[in-house]
C-alpha positions as CSV (number, residue, x, y, z in Angstrom):
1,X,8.2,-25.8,46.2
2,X,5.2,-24.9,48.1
3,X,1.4,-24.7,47.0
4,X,-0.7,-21.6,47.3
5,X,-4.2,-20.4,46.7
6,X,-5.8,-17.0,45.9
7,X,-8.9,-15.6,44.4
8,X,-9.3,-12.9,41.6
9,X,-12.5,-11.0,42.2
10,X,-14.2,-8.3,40.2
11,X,-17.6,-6.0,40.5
12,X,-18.3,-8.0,36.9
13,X,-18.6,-11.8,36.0
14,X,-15.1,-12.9,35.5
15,X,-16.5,-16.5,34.6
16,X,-17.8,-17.6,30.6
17,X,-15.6,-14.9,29.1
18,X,-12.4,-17.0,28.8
19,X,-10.6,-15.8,31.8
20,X,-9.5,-19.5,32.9
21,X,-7.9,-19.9,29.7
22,X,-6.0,-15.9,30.2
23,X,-4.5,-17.4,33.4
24,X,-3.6,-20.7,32.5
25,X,-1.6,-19.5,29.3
26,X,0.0,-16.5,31.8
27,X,2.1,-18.6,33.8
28,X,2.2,-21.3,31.5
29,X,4.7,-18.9,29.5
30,X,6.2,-18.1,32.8
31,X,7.6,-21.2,33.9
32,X,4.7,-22.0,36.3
33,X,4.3,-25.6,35.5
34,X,1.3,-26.5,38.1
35,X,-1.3,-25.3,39.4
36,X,-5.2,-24.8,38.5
37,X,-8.0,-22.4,37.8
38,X,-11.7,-22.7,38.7
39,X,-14.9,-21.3,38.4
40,X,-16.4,-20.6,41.7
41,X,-19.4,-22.2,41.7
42,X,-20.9,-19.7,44.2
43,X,-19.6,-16.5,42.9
44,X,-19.3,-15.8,39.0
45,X,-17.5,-12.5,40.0
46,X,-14.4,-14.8,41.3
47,X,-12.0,-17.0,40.0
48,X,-9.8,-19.8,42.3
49,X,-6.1,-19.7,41.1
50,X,-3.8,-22.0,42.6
51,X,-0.2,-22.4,42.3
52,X,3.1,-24.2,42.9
53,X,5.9,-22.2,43.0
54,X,9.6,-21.8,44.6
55,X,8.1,-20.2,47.2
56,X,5.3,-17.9,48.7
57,X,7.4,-14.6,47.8
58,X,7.7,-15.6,44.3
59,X,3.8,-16.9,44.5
60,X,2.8,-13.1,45.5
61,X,5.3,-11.6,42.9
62,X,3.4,-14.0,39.7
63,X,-0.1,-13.0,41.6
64,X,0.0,-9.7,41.2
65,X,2.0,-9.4,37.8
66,X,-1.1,-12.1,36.3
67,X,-3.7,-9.3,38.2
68,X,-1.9,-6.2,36.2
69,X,-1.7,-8.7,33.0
70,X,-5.8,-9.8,33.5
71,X,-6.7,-5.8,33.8
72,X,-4.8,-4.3,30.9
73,X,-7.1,-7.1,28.9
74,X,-10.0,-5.3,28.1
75,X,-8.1,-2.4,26.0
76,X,-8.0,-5.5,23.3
77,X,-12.0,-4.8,22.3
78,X,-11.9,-7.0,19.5
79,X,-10.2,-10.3,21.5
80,X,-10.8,-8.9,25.5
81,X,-13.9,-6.4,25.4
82,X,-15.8,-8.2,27.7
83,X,-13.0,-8.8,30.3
84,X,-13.3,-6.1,33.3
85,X,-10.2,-4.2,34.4
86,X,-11.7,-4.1,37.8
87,X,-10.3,-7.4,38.9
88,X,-8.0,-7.6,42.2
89,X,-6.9,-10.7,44.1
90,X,-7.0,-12.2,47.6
91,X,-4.0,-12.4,50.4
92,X,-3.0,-16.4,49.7
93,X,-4.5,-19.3,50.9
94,X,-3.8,-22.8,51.7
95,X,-5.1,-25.1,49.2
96,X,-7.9,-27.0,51.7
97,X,-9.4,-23.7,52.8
98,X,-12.3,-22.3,52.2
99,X,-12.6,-24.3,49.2
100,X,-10.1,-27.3,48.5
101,X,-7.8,-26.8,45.2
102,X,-5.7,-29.6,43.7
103,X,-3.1,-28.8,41.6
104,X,-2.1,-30.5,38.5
105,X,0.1,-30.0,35.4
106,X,-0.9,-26.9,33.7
107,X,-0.5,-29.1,30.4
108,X,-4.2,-31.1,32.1
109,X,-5.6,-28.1,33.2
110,X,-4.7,-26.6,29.7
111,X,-6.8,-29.4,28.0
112,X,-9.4,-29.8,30.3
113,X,-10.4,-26.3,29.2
114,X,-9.8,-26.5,25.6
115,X,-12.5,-29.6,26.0
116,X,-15.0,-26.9,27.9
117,X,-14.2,-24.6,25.1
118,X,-15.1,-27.3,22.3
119,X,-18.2,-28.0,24.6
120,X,-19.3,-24.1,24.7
121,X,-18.8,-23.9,20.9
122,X,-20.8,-27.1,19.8
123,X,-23.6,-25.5,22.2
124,X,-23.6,-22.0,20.9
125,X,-24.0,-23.9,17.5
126,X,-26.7,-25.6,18.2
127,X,-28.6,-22.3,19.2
128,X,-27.2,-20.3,16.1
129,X,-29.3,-23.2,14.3
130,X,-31.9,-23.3,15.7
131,X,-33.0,-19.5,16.2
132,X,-31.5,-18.9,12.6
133,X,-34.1,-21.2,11.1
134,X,-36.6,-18.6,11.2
135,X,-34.0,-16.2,9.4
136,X,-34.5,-18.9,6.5
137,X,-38.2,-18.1,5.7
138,X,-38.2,-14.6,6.4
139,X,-35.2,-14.3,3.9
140,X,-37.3,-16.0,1.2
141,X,-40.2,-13.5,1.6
142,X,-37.5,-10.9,1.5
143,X,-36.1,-12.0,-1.9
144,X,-39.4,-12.3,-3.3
145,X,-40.6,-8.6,-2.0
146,X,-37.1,-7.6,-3.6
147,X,-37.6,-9.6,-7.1
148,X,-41.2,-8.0,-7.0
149,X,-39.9,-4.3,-6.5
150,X,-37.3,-5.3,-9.4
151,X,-40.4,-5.6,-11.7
152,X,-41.8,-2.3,-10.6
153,X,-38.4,-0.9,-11.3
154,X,-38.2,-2.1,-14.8
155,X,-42.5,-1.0,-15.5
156,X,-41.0,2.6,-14.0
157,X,-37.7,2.7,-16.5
158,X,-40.6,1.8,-19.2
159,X,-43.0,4.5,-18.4
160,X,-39.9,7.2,-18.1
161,X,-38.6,6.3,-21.4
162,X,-41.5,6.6,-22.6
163,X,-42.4,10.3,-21.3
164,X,-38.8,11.2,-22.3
165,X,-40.0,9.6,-26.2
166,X,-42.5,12.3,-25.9
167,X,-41.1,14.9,-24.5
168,X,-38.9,14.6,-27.3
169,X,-41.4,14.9,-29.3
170,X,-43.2,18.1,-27.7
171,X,-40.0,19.4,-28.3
172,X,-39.4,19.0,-31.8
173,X,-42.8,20.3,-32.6
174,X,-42.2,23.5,-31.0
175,X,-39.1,23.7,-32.4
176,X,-40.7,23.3,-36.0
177,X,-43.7,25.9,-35.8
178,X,-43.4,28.9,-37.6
179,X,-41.3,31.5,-36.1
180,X,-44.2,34.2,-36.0
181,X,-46.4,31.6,-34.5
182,X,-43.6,30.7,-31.8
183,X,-43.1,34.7,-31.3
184,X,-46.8,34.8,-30.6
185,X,-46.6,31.6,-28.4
186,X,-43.9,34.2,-26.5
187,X,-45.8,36.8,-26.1
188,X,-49.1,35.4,-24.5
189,X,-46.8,33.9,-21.9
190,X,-45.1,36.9,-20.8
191,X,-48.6,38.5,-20.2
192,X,-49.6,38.9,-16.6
């Protein structure tokens, strides 16, 4: 077994859209049972994947099939949207150089970043809260503009039944004149 480094890179931030996690569960399910994945801390346009594998053949080969796995992502929209399919990834490295890599059991790494991922959540909470409290107030002046246009529906509905009472009424007055009157009526409004 031998231990390898190599970085993904794209022209977009590969770093706060989950892309750890994408890698970690990629060769998790293929038998890759060390290794890490960091954030560079210099660069949010690259990831540092390291690996221990059979050997540095087999390294390149899981490389390149988690690079064609990471890019076909972002044709998800609802899940992977956000992920670029841009991202390409380095020649390998040794694990001390540029910037040292331990590697662990992907079952630590695994955790470590479902505990980042609780810690994201229970922040994007706490901001939902507090720039939704405003939401609160404007909503009650919003359900009293809408119980108030309610009213002036109902005093509308009122005045139109009542014109349609009359109306009614108009009607049935012209319809009991006498006919000569009503053929008079008929002629003064054909007049020019």
């Amino acid at each position: 077994m031998i231990e390898k480094k190599f970085y993904l890179r794209s022209a977009s931030p590969l770093q706060d859209i989950g892309m750890r996690a994408q890698i970690v569960s990629f060769l998790m399910a293929r038998g890759v049972e060390r290794g890490n994945a960091l954030n560079d801390s210099d660069d949010r346009n690259k990831v540092i994947v390291a690996i221990r594998f059979e050997n540095e053949s087999a390294i390149r080969e899981m490389r390149d099939e988690l690079v064609k796995h990471l890019n076909m992502l972002h044709m998800d929209k609802l899940c992977f949207g956000s992920f670029p399919s841009d991202i390409a990834a380095s020649e390998l490295f040794e694990l001390n150089n540029p910037h040292p890599v331990s590697v662990m059991d992907f079952n630590v790494v695994a955790n470590s970043l479902m505990l980042g991922q609780t810690s994201k959540g229970a922040g994007a909470m706490i901001y939902m809260a507090k720039t939704t409290g405003g939401m609160s107030s404007d909503m009650k002046i919003m359900s009293g503009d809408m119980k108030t246009m309610s009213t002036d529906m109902k005093s509308m509905s009122g005045e139109m039944k009542s014109m349609s009472t009359e109306m009614k009424s108009i009607a049935n007055a012209i319809e009991n004149l006498p006919a000569r009157l009503a053929v008079e009526l008929n002629k003064l409004w054909k007049k020019p």
